[in-house]
N, C-alpha and C positions, 0 to 999 in steps of 0.2 A: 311880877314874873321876871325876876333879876339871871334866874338860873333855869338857861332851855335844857329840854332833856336831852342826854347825849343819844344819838342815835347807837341801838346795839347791834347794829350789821346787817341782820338779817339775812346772814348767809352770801353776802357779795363777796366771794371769796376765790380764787381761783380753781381750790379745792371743792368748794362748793358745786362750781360750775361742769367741772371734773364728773363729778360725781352724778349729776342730774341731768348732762347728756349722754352720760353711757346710760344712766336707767331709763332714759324717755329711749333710747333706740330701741334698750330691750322691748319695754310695753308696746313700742309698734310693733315690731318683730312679732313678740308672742301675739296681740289681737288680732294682726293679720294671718297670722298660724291658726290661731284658733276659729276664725272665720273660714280657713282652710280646708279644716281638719287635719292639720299634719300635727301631730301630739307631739314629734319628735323636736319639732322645731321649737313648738309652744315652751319644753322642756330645756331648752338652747337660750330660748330668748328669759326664762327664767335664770337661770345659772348667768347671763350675761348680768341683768340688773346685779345680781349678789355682788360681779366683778364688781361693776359701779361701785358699789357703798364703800367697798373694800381698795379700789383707785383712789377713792374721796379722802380715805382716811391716809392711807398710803399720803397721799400729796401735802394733806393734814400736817404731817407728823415731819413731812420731809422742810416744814415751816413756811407754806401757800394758804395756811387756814386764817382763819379771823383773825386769831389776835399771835399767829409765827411773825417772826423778822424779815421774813423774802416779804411779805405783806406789805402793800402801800395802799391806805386806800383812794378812791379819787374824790375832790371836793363834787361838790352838786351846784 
């Protein structure tokens, strides 16, 4: 075994992380809404995750993703 595997990220990215704390806020938001009942909100904290994916990419693109140039990643 001369040749380790290189590791592929796995999404350690800044964009990444971008991304998956505005969607965990939303899924709290909406489950506590929905445990609520307030639909309006539930509908809020839905449209919030969409923001997320769409931050994530945004940040992606702005070169914060896996493999953009602002990217460094850290040794382990």
């Amino acid at each position: 075994m001369s040749n380790p595997i290189a590791d592929p990220g796995h999404g350690h990215s800044p964009a990444a992380w971008t991304a998956v704390i505005i969607m965990l806020v939303g899924a709290a938001i909406g489950t506590t809404a929905f445990f609520l009942d307030v639909p309006w909100l539930v509908w809020s904290a839905v449209v919030l995750m969409v923001i997320g994916l769409i931050a994530g990419w945004v940040v992606s693109k702005a070169g914060y993703g896996i493999n953009g140039p602002k990217y460094a990643p850290k040794e382990h």
